[in-house]
N, C-alpha and C positions, 0 to 999 in steps of 0.2 A: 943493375937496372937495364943495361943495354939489352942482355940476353933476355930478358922478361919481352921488352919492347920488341925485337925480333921473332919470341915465340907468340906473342899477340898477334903481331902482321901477319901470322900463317896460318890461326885459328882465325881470326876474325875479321880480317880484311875481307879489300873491296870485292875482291873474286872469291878470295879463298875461306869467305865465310859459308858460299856455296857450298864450295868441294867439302867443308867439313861438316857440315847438315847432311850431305849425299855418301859421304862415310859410314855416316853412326847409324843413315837409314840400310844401306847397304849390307856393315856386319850385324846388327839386329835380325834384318831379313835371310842372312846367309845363318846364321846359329840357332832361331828357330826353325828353321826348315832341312838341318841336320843333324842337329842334334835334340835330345830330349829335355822336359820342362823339368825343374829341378821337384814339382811338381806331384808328376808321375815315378820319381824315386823314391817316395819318400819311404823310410823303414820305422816302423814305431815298436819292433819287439829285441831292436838291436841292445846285445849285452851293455849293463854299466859297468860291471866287476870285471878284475883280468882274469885270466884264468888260474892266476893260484892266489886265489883270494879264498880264504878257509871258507867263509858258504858254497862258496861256486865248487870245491875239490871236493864240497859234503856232498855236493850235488850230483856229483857224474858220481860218487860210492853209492849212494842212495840209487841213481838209477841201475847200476851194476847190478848191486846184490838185492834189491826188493824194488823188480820194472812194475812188480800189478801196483803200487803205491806210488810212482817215483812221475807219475803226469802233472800237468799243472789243475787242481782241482779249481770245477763251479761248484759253487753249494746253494742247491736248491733250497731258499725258506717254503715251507711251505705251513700256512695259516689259515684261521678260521678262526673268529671271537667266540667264543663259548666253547670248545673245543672241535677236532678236526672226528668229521664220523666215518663211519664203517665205510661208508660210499664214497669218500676223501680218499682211506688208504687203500680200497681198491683200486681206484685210479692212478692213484700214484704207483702199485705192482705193476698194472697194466703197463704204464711208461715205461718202465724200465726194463719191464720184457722186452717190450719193444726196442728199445735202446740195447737188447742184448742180442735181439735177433736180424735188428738193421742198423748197425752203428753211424753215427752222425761223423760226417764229413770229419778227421782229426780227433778222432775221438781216442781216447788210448785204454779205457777203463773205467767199467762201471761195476756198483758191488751187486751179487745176483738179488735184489731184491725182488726180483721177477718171481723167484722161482721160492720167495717162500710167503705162508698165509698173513692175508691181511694182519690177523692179529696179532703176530710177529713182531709188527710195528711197533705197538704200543709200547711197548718196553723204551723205545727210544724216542719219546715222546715228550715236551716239556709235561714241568710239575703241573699244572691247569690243562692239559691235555690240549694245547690249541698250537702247538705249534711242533713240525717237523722239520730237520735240516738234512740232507740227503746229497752226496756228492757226484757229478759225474767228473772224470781225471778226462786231461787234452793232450796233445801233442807239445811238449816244450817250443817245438820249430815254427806251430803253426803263430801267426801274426795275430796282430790285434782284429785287423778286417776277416779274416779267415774266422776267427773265434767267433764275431760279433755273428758271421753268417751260418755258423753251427747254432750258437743259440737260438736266432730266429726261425733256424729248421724246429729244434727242441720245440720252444715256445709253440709252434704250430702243430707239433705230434701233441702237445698238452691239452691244448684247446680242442682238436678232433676229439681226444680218450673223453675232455670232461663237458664238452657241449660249449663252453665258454672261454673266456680267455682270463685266467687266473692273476696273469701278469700285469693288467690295466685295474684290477679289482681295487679298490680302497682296502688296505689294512685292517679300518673298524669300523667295514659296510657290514660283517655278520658273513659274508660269503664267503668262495676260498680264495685266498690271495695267493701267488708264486712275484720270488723276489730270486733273483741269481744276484751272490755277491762272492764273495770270496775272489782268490785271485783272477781266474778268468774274468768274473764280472768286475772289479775292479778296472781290470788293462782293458775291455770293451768299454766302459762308460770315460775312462781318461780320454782313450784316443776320439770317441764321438764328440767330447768335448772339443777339444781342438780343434776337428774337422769343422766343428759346427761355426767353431769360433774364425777360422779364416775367411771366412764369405765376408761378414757384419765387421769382422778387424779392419779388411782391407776400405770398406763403404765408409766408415766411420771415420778411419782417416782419412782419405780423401777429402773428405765434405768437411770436416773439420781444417784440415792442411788450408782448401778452399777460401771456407770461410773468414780463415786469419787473413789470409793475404789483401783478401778484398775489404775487410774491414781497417788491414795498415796502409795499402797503396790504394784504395779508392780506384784501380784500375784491372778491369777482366784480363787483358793483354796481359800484364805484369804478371797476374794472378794463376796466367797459367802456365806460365814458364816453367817457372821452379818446374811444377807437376810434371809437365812435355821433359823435363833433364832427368827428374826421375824415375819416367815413365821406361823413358831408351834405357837407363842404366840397368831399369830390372829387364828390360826386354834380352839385355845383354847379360848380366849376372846368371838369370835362371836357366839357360841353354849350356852355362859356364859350368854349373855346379851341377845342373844334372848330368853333364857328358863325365864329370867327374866322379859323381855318383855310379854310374852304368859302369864305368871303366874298374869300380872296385876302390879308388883310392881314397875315398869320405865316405862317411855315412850322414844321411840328413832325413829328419823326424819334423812334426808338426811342430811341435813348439819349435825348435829353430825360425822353423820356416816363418811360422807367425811374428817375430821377433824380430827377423829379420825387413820384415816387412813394415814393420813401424819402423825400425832403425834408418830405415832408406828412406823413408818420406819426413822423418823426425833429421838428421844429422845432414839428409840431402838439401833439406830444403833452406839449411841455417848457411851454407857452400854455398848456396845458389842467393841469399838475400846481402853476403859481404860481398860478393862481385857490383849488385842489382844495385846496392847504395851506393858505393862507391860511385857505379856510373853516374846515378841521377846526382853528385855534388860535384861531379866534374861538368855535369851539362849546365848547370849554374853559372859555371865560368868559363868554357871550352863554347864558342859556336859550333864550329866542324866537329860534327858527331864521333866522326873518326878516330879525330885525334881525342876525344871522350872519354871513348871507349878502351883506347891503347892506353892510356894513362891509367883510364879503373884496373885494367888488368895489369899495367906495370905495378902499381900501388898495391894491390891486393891478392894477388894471386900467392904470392910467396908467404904469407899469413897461411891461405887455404892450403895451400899444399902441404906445410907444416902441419899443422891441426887435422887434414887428415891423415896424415904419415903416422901423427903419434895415434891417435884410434887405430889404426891399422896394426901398429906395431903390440899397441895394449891389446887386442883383442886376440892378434895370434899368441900374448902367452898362455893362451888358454888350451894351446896343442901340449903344454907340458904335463896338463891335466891328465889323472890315469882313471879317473872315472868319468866312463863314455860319454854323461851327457854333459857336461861341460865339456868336453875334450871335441865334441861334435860341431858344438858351438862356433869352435875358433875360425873354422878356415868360410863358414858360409856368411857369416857378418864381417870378418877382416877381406872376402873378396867383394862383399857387397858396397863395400865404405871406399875400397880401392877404386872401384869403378863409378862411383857416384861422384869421385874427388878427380878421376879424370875428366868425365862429365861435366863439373859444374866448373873445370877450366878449360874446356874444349867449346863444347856442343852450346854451351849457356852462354860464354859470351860471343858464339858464332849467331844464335837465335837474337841478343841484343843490339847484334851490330846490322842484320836482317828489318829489322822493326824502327832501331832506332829511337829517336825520341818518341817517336806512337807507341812503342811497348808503356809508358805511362798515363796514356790518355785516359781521361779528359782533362789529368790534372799534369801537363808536358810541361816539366823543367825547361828554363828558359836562362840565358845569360838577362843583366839588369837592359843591356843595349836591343838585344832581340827583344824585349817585353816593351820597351818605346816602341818601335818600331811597327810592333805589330801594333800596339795602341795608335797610334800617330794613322797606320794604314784601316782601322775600323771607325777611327774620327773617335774614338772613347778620352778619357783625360791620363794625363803620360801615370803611371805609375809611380808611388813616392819610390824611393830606394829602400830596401827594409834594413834596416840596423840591426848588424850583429849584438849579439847581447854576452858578456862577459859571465852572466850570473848561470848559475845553474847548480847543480850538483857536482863540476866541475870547480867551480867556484867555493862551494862547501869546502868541497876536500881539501883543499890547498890552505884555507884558511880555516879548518878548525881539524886538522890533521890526529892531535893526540885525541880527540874527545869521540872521534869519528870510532878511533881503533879501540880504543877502550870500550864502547859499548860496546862495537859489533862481536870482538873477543870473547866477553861478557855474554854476549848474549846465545853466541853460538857456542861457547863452551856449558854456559846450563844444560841447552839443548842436546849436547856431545853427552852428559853427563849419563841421560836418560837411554843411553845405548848399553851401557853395562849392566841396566835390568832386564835386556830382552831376553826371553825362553824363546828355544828353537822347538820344529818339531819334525818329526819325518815321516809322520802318518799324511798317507795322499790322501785317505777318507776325509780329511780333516777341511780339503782342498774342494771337496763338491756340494754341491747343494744339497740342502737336509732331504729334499724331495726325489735324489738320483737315485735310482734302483739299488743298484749296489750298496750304499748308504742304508736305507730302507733296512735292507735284509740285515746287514752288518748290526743296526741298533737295534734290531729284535732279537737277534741272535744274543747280545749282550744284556737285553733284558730277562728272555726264559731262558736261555743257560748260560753258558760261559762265556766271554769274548773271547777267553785263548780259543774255543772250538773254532773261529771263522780260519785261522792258519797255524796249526800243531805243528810245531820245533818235532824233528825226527835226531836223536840223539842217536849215536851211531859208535859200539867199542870193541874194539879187537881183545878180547878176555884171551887170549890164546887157552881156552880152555881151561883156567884154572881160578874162574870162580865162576858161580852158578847166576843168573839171570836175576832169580826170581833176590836176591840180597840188593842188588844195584836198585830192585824199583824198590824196595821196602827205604833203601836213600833218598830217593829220587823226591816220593810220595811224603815222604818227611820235611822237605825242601818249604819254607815258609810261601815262596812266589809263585811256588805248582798247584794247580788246581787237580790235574788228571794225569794220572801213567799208566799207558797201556801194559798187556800182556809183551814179553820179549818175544821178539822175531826173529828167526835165524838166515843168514844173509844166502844167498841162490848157488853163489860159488865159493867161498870161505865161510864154512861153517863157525867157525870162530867170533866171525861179524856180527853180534848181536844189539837188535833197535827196537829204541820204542818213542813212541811219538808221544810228544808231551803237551799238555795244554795250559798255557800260561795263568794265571788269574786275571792279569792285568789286558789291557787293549793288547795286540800282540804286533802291534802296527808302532804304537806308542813308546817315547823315550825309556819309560821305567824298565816295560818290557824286554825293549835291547840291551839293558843297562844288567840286565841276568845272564847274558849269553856268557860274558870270561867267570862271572860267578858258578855258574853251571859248570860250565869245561873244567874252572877249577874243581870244584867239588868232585867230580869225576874221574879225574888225573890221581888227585888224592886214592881215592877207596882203590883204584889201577895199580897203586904204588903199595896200599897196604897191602894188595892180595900178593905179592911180589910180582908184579909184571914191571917191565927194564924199561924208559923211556915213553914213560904214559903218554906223554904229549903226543906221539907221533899219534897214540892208538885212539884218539877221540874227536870225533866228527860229528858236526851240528849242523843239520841245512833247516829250511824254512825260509817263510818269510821274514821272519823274526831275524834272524842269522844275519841272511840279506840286508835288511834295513842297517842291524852294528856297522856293519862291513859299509854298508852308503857313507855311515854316519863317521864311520873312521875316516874314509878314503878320501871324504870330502873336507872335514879338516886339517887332512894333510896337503890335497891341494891346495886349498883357502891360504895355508900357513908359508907355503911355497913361494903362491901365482902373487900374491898382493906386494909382497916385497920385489918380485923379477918387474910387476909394473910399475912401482915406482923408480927403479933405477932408470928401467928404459926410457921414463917418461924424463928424469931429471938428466941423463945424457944427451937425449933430444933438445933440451931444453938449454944445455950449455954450448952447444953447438950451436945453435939459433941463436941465442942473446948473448953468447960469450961474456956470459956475467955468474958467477957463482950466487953473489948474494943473491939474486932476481930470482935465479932457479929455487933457491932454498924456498924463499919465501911463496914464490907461486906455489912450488909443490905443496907447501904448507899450508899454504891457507885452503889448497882442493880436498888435502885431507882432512880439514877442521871441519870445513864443510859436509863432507861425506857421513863423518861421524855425526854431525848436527842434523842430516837427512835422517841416520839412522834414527837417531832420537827422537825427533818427532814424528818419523813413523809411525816407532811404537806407540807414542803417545796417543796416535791419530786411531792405528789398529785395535790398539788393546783395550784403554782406556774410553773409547769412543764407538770403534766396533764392534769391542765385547770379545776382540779374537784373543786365546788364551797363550799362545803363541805364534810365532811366524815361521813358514819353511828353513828349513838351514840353509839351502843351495844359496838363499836370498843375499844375504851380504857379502858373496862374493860377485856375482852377476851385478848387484849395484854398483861395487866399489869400482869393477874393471868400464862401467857405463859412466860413472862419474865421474871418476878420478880424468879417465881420457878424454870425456864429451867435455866436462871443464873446465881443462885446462885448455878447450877450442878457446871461449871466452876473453882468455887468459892473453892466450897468443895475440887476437887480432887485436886486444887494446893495446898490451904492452911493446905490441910491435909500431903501433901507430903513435904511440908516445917516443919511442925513440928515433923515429924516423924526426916528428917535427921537433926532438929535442938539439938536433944538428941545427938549426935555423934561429930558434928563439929559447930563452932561459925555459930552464927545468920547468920551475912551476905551472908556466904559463904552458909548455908543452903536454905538462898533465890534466889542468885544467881544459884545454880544447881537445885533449885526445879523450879526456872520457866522455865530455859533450860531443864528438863527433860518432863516436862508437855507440853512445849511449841507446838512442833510437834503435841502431841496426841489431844490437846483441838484444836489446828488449824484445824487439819481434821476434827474434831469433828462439829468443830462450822460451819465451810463450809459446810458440808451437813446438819447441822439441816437450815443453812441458806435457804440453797436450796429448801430444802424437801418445807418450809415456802415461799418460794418465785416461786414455782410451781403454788401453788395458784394464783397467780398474773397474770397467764397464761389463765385461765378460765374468760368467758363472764359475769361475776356477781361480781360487783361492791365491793362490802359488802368484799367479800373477795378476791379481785385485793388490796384491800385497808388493810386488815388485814396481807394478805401475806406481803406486803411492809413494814408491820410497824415492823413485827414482827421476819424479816430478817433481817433486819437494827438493831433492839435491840440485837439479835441474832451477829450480825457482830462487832456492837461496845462491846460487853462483848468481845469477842474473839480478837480483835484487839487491844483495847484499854484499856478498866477497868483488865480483868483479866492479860495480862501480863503487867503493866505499873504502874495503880494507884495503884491498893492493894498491889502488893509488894513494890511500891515506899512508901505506906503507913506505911508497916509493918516494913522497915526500917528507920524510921522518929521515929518511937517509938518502933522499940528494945525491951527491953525485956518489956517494957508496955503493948507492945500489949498483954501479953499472963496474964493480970491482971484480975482476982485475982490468977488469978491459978502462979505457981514459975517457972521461968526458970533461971538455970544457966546457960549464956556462958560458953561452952567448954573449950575456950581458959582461963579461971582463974582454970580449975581444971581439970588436963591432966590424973586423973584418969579415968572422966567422958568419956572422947576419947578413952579408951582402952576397955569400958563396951560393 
């Protein structure tokens, strides 16, 4: 406590709340002014896969031995209700001449449709003759912005050939429409999304953040604290991560960034409300503000710096991640949390100790002597004393402790229950609005012809010459999941390399559809081995998107399988350390995870059953559990630190009883705006995270509603002074010396 009290006088004292206001402005103003905004780093076409991830090894063979195929393709829909006319696919030559004769910024490959007669076309035309799909291939390197600004060259070469703009057309206006989907158009409509979505993320929370504060503390001042501790943190954060960024040693993407950006006004602002109570109950009995203040920060800080220690700790096990975008995650939200938890034991109770009791106005906490005083000085009538009250949910607990834990058990385990029915999915199409371009072109493409045609699997087999091409497709075409197999094509520098691109039946984005790729390879390894070739394995290569997507889908279950076990140790060693209590740890940890599962659950409930959604992304329940398990056990900490503190003074019971009515309010507000901040998400047009905000607000609500004040004190009092085993506690009430300490 002493060392608490000392680091208080230095942050928040009578001078030196100055000097540390004139710090946090100083390196703010020194890190944006030389270094870059984390901002202007952002990368959104950085690899997920490592590089000997079997799609990615398909991928550099694919571009070795067949470069005119080996680009990222757009696939132009191109449409008209009643079918496309003669003056349709001469436009469409026209393009592509042109695209042959002036290639578009990153362009890598287009097929010469320029150079043969309209009627050519026809052949590749749906059955109803209304619709064409047509590809141009990119540069692998070039980015999502790069791409997006090739397209809108395209798009403007379209419009000049046809008089109009194809690509704004209604689909079943009768005119001709242009829809770009496929991979390119895909990664361009993702990453607009995002962009679009940080502008209205950041407004939203804000004005949200806002609005809670001033609807709990009734005071502007108070309301915008947090915000001003927030505000410095990211001013400091984003100069951090982009110098980090430029220097090469992270990579950071829009969704991070976005993420990170609720996470700091959501987990910031919960750091900045346990200091902020704190004060105003000490200003209730403390006159000298000072001395107030030193006390809130003696009492509270050691909570907050724990609870953010373990977020910090939980979020960096996400560096052990081998798929990039979780793996990307780790360091810009465990720096962003680091710095928000210095912040809001630095800077916040330097700005409280600046303000003082006015940071609460109009509603300034008062000791009972300072409220006569002032009444007796306005000539008004003295004020009654208000009486503490015993009762509360504090009071619940201690006195109906088994009934408390049996329902909420009960209630949260049906909930847990409904998490073993979820379907995952790993189609990002699944992820935008039915009205996104890319989307658009993708369900038309699946209604006049195939879905496999929007991304063909390119199968890839070293025959070392000893069996003929044309036997492999007659397998291939046999294959119950194959809709289409091309002609064999022979590879640029190993003749032996022979590929053919295959077109799925099913969505090719879709579970079922990945769910063929070891079936394929099998099947292929096989006929390799009848023809006598030695170690088929080595000789079979599958890229695509389809490939890509297995390889997400493996790599992230093997993270998932990893990172959720390393965060719980780290969380329950943190936790033994701090409360030197095994039982406490068990059961904290326990009940965050009962909880988590019980978010899951109703989730889905909420998604599936209510949204209509047929599944939820995969990445999803791991990003919950590392957001909930750590932000949860925030909760966790600050009550059951404040229960053991006042259990040295007064009997157990009654320790739990006033610790969870003292906490209760503070962690209430708390938990409602990280719900929020979480549930703003849910606001935006992108799936992935409509779906993560929901889950993640919900675990968020039930920690605050129901696990923190309910079970773990219903628990704590079920096992009395057990819980605090191995470590000793005496009740109070056997030794009335220990009451007077």
């Amino acid at each position: 406590m002493k060392g608490m009290s000392g680091y208080g006088k230095w942050v928040a004292g009578g001078k030196t709340k100055w000097i540390t206001l004139l710090v946090w402005i100083a390196v703010v103003g020194a890190l944006t002014m030389i270094w870059p905004s984390v901002n202007s780093q952002v990368v959104n076409n950085a690899p997920n896969l490592p590089e000997d991830s079997q799609s990615v090894r398909a991928a550099a063979l694919a571009e070795a031995e067949f470069p005119a195929g080996s680009g990222v393709p757009a696939l132009l829909v191109w449409h008209r209700e009643g079918g496309l006319s003669e003056d349709d696919l001469l436009h469409i030559t026209a393009v592509y001449s042109k695209l042959e004769q002036q290639p578009l910024a990153h362009q890598n490959f287009v097929p010469p449709l320029g150079q043969l007669p309209p009627q050519a076309l026809q052949a590749s035309l749906s059955e109803d003759r209304s619709t064409l799909v047509t590809p141009v291939l990119f540069d692998k390197k070039a980015d999502s912005d790069q791409l997006g600004e090739s397209l809108t060259e395209m798009k403007k070469l379209v419009s000049t050939e046809t008089g109009t703009d194809p690509s704004v057309v209604k689909q079943d206006s009768g005119d001709l429409s242009l829809r770009v989907t496929g991979p390119v158009g895909i990664s361009v409509d993702a990453t607009g999304l995002f962009k679009n979505a940080d502008v209205s993320l950041l407004i939203a929370t804000v004005i949200l953040v806002l609005v809670f504060l001033l609807l709990i503390y009734r005071s502007p001042i108070l309301a915008l604290i947090p915000l001003i501790g927030v505000g410095f943190a990211y001013g400091v954060t984003s100069p951090l991560l982009g110098k980090m960024a430029e220097e090469g040693w992270i990579t950071v993407d829009s969704q991070a960034v976005s993420i990170m950006t609720v996470l700091l006004f959501g987990a910031g602002t919960d750091y900045c409300l346990f200091m902020i109570s704190r004060f105003r109950q000490m200003l209730k009995v403390e006159e000298n503000k000072g001395r107030a203040l030193l006390s809130a920060i003696t009492h509270s800080s050691g909570a907050i710096a724990m609870s953010g220690f373990t977020v910090v700790l939980a979020l960096f096990a996400l560096l052990l991640a081998k798929y990039g975008a979780y793996h990307r995650f780790a360091v810009p939200f465990s720096v962003s949390i680091l710095i928000m938890g210095i912040a809001s034991l630095t800077l916040v109770p330097a700005l409280l100790a600046i303000f003082g009791r006015t940071s609460f106005f109009p509603f300034v906490p008062r000791t009972p002597q300072m409220e006569i005083e002032r009444a007796k000085a306005k000539g008004k009538p003295v004020p009654e004393p208000k009486r503490s009250s015993k009762k509360g949910i504090g009071h619940l607990v201690i006195s109906r402790p088994w009934a408390i834990v049996g329902v909420t058990v009960v209630v949260l385990g049906i909930l847990a229950s409904f998490s073993s029915g979820i379907k995952f999915t790993y189609d990002i199409l699944s992820s935008f609005p039915k009205d996104m371009e890319s989307r658009e072109g993708f369900d038309l493409i699946g209604k006049q012809f195939s879905p496999g045609e929007l991304a063909p699997a390119k199968l890839m087999v070293n025959t070392e010459g000893l069996s003929g091409g044309e036997d492999l497709k007659v397998i291939l075409s046999g294959l119950s999941y194959v809709d289409v197999v091309s002609d064999p094509q022979q590879g640029a520098v190993n003749k032996n390399i022979t590929a053919y691109d295959i077109e799925f039946k099913a969505n090719p984005y879709s579970i079922e559809a990945m769910n063929h790729i070891p079936a394929l390879q099998a099947t292929v390894e096989q006929a390799l081995t009848e023809s006598g070739i030695e170690n088929a394995q080595d000789k079979v290569w599958i890229s695509g998107q389809t490939a890509t997507q297995h390889d997400t889908k493996e790599l992230g279950e093997r993270d998932t399988d990893l990172i959720i076990p390393v965060v719980i140790g780290m969380i329950t060693v943190l936790l033994l350390i701090y409360l030197r209590s095994v039982v406490a740890t068990i059961y904290l940890v326990a009940t965050v995870i009962l909880s988590f599962f019980s978010a899951l659950g109703l989730g889905w409930i909420i998604i599936h059953y209510l949204l209509g959604a047929d599944a939820i992304q995969g990445a999803i329940p791991l990003y919950s559990f590392v957001f909930l398990v750590a932000l949860g056990e925030d909760y966790n900490i600050f009550m059951i630190s404040n229960i053991w503190k006042k259990s040295k003074v007064m009997p157990l019971k009654q320790a739990i009883a006033e610790g969870v009515n003292e906490t209760g309010s503070v962690i209430t507000s708390a938990g409602l705006i990280l719900a929020g901040t979480f549930a703003v998400l849910a606001s935006l047009p992108i799936q992935v995270l409509v779906q993560f905000g929901i889950i993640t607000a919900i675990g968020v609500l039930l920690d605050t509603f129901v696990v923190r004040p309910f079970l773990v004190p219903a628990i704590t009092v079920l096992l009395g002074r057990r819980a605090f085993w191995p470590g000793k506690h005496q009740d109070v009430s056997e030794s009335p010396a220990a009451g007077r300490e």
